[in-house]
C-alpha positions as CSV (number, residue, x, y, z in Angstrom):
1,X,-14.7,-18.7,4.4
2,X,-17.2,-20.5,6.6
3,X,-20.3,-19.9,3.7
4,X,-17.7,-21.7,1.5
5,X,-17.3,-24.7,4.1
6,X,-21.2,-24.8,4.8
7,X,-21.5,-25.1,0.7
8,X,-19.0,-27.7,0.4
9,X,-20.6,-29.8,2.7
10,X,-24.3,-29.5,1.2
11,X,-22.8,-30.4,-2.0
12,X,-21.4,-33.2,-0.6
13,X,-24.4,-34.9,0.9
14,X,-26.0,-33.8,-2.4
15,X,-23.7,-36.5,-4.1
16,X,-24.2,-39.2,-1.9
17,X,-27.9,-38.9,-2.3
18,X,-28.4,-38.3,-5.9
19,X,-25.7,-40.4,-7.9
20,X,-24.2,-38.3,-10.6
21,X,-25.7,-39.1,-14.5
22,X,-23.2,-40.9,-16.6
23,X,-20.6,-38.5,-18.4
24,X,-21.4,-38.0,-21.8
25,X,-19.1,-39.8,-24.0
26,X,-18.2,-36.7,-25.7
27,X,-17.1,-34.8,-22.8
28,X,-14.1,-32.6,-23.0
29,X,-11.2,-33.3,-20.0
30,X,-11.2,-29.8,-18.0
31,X,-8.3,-28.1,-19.1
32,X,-5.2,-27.8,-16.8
33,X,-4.7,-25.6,-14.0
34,X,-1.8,-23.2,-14.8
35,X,0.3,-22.1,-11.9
36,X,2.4,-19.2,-10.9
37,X,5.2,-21.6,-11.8
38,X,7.5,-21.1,-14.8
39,X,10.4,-22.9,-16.5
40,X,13.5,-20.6,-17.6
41,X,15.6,-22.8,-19.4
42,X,19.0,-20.8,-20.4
43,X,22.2,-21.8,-22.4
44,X,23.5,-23.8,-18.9
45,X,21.3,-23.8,-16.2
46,X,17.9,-23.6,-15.9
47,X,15.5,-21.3,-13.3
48,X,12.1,-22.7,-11.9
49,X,10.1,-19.1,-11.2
50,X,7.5,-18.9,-8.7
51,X,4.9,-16.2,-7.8
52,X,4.8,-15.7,-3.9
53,X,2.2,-14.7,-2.1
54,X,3.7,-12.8,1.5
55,X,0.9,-13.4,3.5
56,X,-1.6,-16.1,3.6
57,X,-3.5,-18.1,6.4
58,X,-2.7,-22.0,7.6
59,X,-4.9,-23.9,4.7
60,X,-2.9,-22.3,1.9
61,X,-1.2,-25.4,2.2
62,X,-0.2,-28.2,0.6
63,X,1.0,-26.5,-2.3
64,X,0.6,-28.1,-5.7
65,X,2.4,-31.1,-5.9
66,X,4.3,-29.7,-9.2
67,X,5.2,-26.6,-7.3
68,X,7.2,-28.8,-4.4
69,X,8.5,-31.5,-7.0
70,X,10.5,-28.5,-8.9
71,X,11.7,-27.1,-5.3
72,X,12.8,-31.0,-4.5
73,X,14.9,-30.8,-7.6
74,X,16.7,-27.4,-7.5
75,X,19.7,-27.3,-6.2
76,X,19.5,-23.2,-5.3
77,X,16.4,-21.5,-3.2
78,X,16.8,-17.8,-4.0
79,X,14.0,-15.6,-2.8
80,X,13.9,-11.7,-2.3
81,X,15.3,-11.5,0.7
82,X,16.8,-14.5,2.6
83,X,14.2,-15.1,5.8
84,X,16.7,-17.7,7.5
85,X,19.8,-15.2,7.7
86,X,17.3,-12.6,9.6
87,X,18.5,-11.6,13.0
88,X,14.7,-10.4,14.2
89,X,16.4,-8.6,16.9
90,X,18.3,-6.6,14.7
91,X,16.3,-5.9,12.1
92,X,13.4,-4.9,14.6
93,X,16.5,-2.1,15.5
94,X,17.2,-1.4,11.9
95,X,13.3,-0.3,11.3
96,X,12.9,1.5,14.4
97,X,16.5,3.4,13.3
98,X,14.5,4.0,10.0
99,X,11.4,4.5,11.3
100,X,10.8,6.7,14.2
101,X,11.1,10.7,14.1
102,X,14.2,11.9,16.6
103,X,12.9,12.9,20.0
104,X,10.7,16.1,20.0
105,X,9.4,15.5,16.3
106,X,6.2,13.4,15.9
107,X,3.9,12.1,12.9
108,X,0.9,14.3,13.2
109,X,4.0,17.7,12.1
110,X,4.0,15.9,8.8
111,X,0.6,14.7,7.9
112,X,-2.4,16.6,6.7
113,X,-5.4,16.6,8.3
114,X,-7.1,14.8,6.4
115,X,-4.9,11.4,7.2
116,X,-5.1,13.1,10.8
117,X,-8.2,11.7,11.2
118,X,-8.3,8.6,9.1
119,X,-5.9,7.7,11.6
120,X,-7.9,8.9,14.5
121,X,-10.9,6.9,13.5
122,X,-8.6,4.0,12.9
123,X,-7.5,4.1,16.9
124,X,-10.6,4.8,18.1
125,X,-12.0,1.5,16.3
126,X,-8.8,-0.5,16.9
127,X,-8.5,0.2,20.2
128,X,-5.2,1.1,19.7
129,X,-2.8,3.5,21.9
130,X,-2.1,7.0,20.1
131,X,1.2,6.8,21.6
132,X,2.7,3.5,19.5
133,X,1.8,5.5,16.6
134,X,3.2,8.8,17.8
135,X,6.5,9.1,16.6
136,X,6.3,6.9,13.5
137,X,7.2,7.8,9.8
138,X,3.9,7.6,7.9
139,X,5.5,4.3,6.3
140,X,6.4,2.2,9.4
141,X,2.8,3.2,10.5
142,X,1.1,2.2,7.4
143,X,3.3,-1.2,7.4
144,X,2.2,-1.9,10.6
145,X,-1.4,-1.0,10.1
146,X,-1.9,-3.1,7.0
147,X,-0.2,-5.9,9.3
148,X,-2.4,-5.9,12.3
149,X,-5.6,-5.5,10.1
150,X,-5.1,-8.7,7.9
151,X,-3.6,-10.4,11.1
152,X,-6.9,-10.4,12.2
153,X,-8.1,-12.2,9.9
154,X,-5.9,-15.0,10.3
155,X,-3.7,-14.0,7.7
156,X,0.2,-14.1,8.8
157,X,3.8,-13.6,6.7
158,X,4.4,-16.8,8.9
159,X,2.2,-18.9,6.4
160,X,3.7,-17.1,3.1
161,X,5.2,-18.7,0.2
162,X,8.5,-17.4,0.8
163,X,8.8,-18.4,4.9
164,X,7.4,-21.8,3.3
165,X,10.0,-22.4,1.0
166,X,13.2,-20.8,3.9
167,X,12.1,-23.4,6.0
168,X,11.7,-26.6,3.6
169,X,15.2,-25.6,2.3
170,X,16.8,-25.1,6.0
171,X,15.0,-28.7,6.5
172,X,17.1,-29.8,3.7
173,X,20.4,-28.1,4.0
174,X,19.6,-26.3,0.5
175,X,21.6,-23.3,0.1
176,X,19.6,-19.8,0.3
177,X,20.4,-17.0,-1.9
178,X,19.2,-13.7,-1.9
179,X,17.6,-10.9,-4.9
180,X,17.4,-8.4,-2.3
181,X,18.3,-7.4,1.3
182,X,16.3,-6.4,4.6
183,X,18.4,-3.1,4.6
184,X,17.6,-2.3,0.8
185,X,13.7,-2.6,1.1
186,X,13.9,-0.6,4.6
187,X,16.1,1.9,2.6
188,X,13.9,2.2,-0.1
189,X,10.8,3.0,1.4
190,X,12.5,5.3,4.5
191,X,14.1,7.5,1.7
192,X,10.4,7.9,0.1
193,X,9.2,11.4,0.0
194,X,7.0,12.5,3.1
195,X,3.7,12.8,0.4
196,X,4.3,9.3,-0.8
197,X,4.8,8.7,2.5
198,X,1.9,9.9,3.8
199,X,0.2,8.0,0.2
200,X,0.8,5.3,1.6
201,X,-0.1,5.7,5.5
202,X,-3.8,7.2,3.9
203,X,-4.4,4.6,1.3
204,X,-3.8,1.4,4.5
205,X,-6.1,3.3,6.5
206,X,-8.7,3.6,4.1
207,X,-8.4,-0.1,3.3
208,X,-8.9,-1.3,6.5
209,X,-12.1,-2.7,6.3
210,X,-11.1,-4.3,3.0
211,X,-7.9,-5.6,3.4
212,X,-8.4,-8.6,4.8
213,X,-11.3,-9.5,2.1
214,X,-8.5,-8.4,-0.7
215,X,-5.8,-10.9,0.6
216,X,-8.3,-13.3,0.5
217,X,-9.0,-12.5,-3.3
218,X,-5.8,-12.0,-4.0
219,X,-5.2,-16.2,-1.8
220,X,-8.2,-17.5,-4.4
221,X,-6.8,-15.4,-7.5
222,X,-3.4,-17.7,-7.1
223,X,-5.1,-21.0,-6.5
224,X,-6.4,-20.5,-9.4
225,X,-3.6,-19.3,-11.6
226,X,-5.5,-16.1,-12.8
227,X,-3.2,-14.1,-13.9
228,X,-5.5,-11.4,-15.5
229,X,-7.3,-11.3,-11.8
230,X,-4.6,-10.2,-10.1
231,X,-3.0,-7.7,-12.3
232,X,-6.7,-6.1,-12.2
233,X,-6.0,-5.8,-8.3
234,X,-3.1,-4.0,-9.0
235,X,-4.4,-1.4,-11.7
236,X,-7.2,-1.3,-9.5
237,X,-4.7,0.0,-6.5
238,X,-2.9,2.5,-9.1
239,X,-6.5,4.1,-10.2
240,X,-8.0,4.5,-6.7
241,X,-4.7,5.5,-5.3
242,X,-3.0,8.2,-8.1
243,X,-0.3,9.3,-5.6
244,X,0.9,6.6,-5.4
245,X,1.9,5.8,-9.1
246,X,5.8,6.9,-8.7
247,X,5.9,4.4,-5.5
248,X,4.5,1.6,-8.0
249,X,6.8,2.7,-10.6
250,X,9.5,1.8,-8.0
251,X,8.8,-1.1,-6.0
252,X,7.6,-3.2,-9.1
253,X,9.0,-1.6,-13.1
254,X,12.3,-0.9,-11.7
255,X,13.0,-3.7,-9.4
256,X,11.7,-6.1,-11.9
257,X,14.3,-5.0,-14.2
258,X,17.3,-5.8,-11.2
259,X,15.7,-9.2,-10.2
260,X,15.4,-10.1,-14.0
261,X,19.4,-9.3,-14.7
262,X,20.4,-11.3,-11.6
263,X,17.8,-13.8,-12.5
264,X,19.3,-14.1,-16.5
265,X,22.4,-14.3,-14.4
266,X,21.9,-17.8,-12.7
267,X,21.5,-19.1,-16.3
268,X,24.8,-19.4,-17.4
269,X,25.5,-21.7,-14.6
270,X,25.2,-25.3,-14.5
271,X,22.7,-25.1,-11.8
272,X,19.2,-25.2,-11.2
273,X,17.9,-22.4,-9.3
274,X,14.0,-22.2,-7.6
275,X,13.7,-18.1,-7.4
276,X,10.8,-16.7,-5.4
277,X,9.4,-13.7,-5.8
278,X,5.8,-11.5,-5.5
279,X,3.7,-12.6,-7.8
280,X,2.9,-9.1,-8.6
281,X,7.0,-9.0,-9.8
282,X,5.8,-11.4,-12.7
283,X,2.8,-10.9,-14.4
284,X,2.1,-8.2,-16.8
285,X,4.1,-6.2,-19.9
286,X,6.8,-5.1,-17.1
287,X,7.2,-8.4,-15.3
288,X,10.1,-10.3,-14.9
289,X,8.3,-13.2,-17.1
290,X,7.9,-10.7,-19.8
291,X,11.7,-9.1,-19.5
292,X,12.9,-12.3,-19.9
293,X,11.2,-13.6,-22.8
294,X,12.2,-10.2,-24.9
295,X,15.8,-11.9,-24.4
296,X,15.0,-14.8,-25.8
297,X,15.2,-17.5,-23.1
298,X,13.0,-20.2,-23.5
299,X,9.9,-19.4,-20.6
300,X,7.3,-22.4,-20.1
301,X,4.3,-21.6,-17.7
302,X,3.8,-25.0,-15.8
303,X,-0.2,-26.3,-15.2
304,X,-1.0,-28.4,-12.4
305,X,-0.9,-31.9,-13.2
């Protein structure tokens, strides 16, 4: 991020010194941007679709000015969970409830060695107490893990798409719907099975030193509307990571399928609807895009303008 500044800035002094040469008269217009924004239009309503990113640091914004001119002009927010309705309090409760092993249990009875001391070598570098750790399920831990690394790097859920968008529409008294709730995500990934579990706890700790450098592709990949990019991230994750391939096959295939039935849904009302979801929930043969163009709605992806 700072080389990036320092380059911006020598090309900048570069311009003022050495005028550019005149365009060629033949010079093509660069083509459009596209953007993770796409037009559902549906036999009554219509559904502006964006592709959220969770996480993302202060300078992510200001959002492309199509992207907030469709928002304007919806009547609906619905995102995947609604932020606003959130008691922190009690879903800090709920996750713990979820979370933590009953008294006497702890995590090192149901990991293997192996992620034993990953984990280790992880709180040794972190600096981080044993004991916050010591009763978790390997998910909560790995949630929390992945969290605090890319925190560090100035990367927050505060600064995502979706907290964004639930505050511009509390702003504006727009109504907030929601594809999912808190409780179903915490439900789905507390009734994972312990070696997914443990997947998942093994493949965060491993990523550590690359996680924050990953958000920040994944940050450019977006900006640029590079569809192909991202989706590479994601087989990427599925090749280095085989065990995890049934948790894949649940938090993206099958829930794309839901969000894309409730999505169809809000067509056949008179309404327009601005749905946001992960990005990774659109692109590809399995993404919601894709599910609803095999039904025939008319789907426009919308460039920067």
């Amino acid at each position: 991020m700072r080389t990036h500044r320092l380059l911006s800035a020598i090309a900048g002094i570069a311009l003022a010194l050495f005028p550019a040469p005149p365009r060629p008269a033949a010079a093509a217009a660069a083509p459009p941007r596209p953007l993770f924004l796409w037009r559902v239009t549906g036999a009554k309503g219509t559904v502006f679709l964006l592709g959220s990113i969770h996480a993302a640091t202060a300078d992510f914004y200001p959002l492309p000015r199509p992207i907030e001119k469709d928002f304007r002009k919806s009547s609906v927010l619905v995102e995947e969970i609604d932020l606003n309705r959130q008691d922190p309090a009690a879903l800090r409760r709920l996750m713990l409830a979820r979370g933590l092993y009953p008294p006497g249990d702890s995590l090192d009875h149901h990991i293997s060695a192996e992620t034993k001391r990953a984990l280790q070598r992880y709180l040794q570098r972190s600096g981080q107490s044993p004991a916050l750790f010591a009763r978790m399920k390997p998910w909560l831990a790995a949630i929390l893990i992945s969290g605090s690394t890319i925190a560090a790097g100035g990367i927050s859920g505060k600064y995502g798409i979706d907290a964004h968008f639930a505050q511009e529409a509390a702003a504006l008294h727009k109504p907030i719907e929601a594809l999912e709730g808190a409780r179903f995500q915490l439900d789905l990934l507390s009734h994972l099975p312990e070696r997914l579990q443990e997947a998942m706890l093994l493949s965060s700790l491993r990523a550590v030193q690359s996680a924050t450098r990953e958000v920040e592709t994944l940050l450019a990949a977006w900006r640029a509307g590079d569809a192909r990019r991202i989706a590479r991230m994601i087989a990427h994750e599925e090749r280095r990571y085989p065990l995890l391939k049934p948790l894949y096959d649940e938090l993206l295939p099958d829930r794309n399928r839901a969000m894309a039935k409730r999505i169809a849904a809000y067509l056949d009302t008179p309404k327009t609807y601005f749905v946001v979801v992960g990005v990774g929930h659109l692109i590809g043969d399995r993404g919601i895009v894709a599910l609803l163009r095999a039904d025939h709605d008319k789907v426009e992806r919308i460039d920067a303008r």
